[in-house]
C-alpha positions as CSV (number, residue, x, y, z in Angstrom):
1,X,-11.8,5.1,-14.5
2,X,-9.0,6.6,-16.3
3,X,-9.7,8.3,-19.3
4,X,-6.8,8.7,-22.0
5,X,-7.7,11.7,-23.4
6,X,-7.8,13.8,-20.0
7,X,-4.5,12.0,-19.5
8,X,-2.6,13.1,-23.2
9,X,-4.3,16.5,-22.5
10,X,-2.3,16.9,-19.3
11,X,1.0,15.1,-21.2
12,X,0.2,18.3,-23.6
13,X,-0.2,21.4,-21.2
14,X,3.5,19.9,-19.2
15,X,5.7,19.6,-22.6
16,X,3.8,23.9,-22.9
17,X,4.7,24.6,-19.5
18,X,7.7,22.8,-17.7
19,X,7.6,24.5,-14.7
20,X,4.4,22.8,-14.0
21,X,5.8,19.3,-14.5
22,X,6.2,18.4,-10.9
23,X,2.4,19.4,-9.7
24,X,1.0,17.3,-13.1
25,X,2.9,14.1,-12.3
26,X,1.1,11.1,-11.6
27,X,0.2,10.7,-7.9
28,X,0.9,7.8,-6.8
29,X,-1.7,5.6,-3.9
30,X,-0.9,2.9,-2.3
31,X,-3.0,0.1,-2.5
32,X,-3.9,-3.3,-1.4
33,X,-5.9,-6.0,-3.4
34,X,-9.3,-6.0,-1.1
35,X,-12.1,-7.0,-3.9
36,X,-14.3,-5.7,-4.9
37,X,-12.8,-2.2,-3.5
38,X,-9.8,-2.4,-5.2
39,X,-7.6,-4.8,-7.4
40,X,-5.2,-4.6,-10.4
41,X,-7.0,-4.3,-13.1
42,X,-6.8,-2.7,-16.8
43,X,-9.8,-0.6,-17.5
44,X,-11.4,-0.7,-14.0
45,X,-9.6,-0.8,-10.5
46,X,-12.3,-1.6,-8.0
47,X,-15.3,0.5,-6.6
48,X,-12.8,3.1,-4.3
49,X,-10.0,3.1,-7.0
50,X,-12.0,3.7,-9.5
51,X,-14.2,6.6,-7.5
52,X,-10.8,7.9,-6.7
53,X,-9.5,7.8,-9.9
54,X,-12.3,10.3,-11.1
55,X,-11.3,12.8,-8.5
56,X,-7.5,12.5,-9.2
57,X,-8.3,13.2,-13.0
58,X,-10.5,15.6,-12.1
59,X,-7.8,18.0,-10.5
60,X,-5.5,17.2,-13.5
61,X,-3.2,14.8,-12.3
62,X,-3.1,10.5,-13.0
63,X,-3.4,8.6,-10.7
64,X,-0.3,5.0,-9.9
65,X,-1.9,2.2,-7.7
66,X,0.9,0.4,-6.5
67,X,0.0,-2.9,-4.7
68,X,1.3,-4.0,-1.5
69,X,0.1,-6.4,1.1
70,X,-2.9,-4.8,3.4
71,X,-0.8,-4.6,6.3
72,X,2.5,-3.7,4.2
73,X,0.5,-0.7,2.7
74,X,-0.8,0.9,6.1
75,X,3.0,0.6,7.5
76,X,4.1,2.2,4.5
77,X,1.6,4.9,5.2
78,X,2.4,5.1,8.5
79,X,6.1,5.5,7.7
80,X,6.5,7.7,4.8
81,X,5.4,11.2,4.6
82,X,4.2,12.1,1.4
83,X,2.2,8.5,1.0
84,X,-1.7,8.4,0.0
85,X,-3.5,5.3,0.8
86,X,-6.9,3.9,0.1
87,X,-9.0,1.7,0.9
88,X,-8.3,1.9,4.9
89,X,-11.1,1.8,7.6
90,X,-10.9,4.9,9.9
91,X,-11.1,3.4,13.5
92,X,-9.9,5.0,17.0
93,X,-6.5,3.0,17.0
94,X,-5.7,4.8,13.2
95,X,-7.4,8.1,14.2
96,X,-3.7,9.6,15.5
97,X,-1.8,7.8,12.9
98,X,-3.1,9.6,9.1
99,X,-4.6,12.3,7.4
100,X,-8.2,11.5,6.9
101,X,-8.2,13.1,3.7
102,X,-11.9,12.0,2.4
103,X,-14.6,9.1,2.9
104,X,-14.8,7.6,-0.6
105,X,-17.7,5.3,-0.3
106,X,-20.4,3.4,2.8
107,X,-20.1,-0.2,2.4
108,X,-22.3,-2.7,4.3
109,X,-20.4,-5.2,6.5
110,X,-22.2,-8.7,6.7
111,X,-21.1,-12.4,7.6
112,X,-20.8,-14.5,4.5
113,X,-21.7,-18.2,5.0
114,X,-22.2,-21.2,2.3
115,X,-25.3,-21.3,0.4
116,X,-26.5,-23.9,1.9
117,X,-26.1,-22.5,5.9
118,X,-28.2,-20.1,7.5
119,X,-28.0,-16.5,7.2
120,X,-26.1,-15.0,10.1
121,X,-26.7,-12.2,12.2
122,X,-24.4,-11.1,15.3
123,X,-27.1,-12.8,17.6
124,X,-26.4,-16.2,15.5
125,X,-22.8,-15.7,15.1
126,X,-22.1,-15.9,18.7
127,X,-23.1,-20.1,18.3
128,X,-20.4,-20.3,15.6
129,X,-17.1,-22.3,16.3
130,X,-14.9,-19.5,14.0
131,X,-15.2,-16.7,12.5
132,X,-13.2,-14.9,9.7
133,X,-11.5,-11.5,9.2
134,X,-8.7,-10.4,7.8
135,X,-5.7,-8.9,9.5
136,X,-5.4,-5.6,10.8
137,X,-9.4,-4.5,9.2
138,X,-12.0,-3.1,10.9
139,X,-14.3,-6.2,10.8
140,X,-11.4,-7.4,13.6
141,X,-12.2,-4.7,15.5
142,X,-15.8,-4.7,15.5
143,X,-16.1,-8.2,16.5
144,X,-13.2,-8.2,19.1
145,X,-15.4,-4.6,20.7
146,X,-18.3,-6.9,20.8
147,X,-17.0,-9.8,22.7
148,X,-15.8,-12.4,19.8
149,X,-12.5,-14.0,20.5
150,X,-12.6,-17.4,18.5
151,X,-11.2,-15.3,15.3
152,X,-9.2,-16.7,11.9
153,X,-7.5,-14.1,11.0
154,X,-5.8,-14.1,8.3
155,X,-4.1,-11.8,4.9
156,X,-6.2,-11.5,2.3
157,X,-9.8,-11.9,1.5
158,X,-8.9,-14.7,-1.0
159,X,-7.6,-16.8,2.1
160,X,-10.6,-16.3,3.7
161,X,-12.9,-17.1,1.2
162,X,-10.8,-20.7,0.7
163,X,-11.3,-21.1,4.2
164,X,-15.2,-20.7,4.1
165,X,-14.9,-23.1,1.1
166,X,-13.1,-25.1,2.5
167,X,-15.0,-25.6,6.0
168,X,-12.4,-23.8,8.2
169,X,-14.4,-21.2,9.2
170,X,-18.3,-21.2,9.5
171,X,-18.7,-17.9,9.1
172,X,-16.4,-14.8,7.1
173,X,-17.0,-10.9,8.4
174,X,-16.2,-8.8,5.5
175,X,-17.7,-5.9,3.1
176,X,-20.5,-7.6,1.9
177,X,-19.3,-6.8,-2.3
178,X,-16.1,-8.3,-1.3
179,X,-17.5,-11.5,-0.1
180,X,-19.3,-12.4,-3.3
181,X,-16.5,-11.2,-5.8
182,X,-13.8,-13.1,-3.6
183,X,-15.7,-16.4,-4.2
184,X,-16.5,-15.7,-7.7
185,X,-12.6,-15.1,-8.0
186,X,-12.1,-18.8,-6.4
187,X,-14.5,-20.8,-8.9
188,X,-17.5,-20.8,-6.3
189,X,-19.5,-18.5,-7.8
190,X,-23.0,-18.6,-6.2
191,X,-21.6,-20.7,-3.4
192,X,-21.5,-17.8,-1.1
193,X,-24.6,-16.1,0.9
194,X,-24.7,-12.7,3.2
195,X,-26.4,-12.2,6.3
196,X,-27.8,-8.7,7.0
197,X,-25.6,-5.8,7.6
198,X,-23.9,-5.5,10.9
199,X,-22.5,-2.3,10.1
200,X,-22.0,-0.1,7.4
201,X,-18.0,1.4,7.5
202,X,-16.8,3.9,5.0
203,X,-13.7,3.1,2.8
204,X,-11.5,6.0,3.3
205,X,-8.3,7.9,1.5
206,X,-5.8,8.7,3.6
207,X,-2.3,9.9,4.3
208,X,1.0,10.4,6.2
209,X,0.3,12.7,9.1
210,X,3.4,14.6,7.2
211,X,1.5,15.0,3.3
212,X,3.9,16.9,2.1
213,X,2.9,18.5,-1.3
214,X,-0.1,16.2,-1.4
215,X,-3.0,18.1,-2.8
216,X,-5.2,17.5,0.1
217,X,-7.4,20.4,-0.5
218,X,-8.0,19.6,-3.9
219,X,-9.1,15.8,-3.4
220,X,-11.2,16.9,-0.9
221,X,-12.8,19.2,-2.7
222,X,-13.0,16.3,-5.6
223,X,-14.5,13.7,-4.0
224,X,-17.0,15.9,-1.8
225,X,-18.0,16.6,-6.1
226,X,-18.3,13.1,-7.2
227,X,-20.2,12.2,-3.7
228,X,-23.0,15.2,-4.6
229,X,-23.1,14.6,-8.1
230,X,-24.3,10.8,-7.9
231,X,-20.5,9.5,-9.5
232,X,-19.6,7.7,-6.2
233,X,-22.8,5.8,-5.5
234,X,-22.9,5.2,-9.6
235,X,-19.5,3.5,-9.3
236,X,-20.4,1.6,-6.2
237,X,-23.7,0.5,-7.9
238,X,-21.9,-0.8,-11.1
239,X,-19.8,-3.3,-8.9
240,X,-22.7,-4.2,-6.5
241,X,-25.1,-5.4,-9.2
242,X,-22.5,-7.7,-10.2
């Protein structure tokens, strides 16, 4: 959560000390809208942003979201050295391709269905017509691994959510947070239920295998912090009770 007063102290100490002006710019993530994880916002940025934005603060730089696409912001990542990225799922395909520079956050993985259907397990999702999961994420992955081929994929989380609305799916694999915000965000508030978790995946900063002057060291060091001093699963709780 970005704090003004951390930020006009930094402003302060570069106008003192100009040689410093490069490592006290704003560092700049690239981002995607996956809700409730992250999304453009005002005062708060989503549960990883806004854990992230505590640890960029907190090693005296300000943090830029910039928002692209999902699959946009992972081929920018992939592309251009120097280029931080979060929320991304660390699977075996990604493994070679970035700097796994810290796990922000554990979030449970569950399938959403309408209220008024069944809770669904991966036993009782393997009766369903089509499922849900949005292109290029680790919920593709974990279904494909366990045999699941009748998938919608699709962009975003908001198309998925209008197709579980909308009856084009019977079932959507996401983070379970994201599920209930996404249908909030569509009108359908309460419309939505989640099965149990399947898995729980960590949402994950990473980088260019080429970081460049990134201040790996110093994020790490950060968010290990903010993980043992309770801030992380504080942040996280704030979003999950609603």
């Amino acid at each position: 959560m970005l704090r003004l007063s951390r930020r006009g102290l930094v402003a302060t100490g570069l106008l003192a000390m100009p040689r410093l002006a490069r490592a006290a710019a704003p560092l700049e993530v690239i981002t995607s809208d996956i809700r409730p994880l992250s999304f453009p916002g005002t005062d708060r940025y989503g549960i990883t942003l806004d854990i992230l934005a505590e640890a960029i603060i907190a090693i005296g730089r300000t943090p830029r979201f910039t928002f692209l696409r999902f699959g946009d912001s992972v081929e920018r990542a992939r592309e251009v050295p120097g280029t931080l990225l979060c929320p991304i799922g660390r699977t075996a395909t990604r493994e070679a391709q970035f700097t796994w520079v810290a796990k922000v956050i554990d979030v449970p993985q569950a399938m959403g269905t309408l209220a008024d259907r069944p809770v669904v397990d991966l036993a009782a999702a393997r009766a369903l017509a089509r499922i849900g999961v949005v292109r290029n994420g680790l919920q593709e992955v974990f279904l494909r691994q366990n045999g699941f081929d009748s998938l919608l994929v699709l962009e975003t989380g908001r198309d998925l959510a209008l197709a579980l609305a909308e009856g084009r799916i019977e079932a959507w694999y996401a983070t379970e947070p994201e599920i209930i915000q996404q249908f909030v965000s569509i009108g359908r508030s309460g419309g939505v239920r989640t099965g149990p978790a399947l898995q729980t995946a960590a949402a994950w900063l990473a980088a260019h295998p080429d970081p460049r002057d990134l201040p790996i060291a110093a994020l790490r060091t950060a968010m290990a912090r903010l993980e043992a001093d309770g801030t992380a699963a504080r942040i996280y709780r704030g979003y999950a009770a609603g």
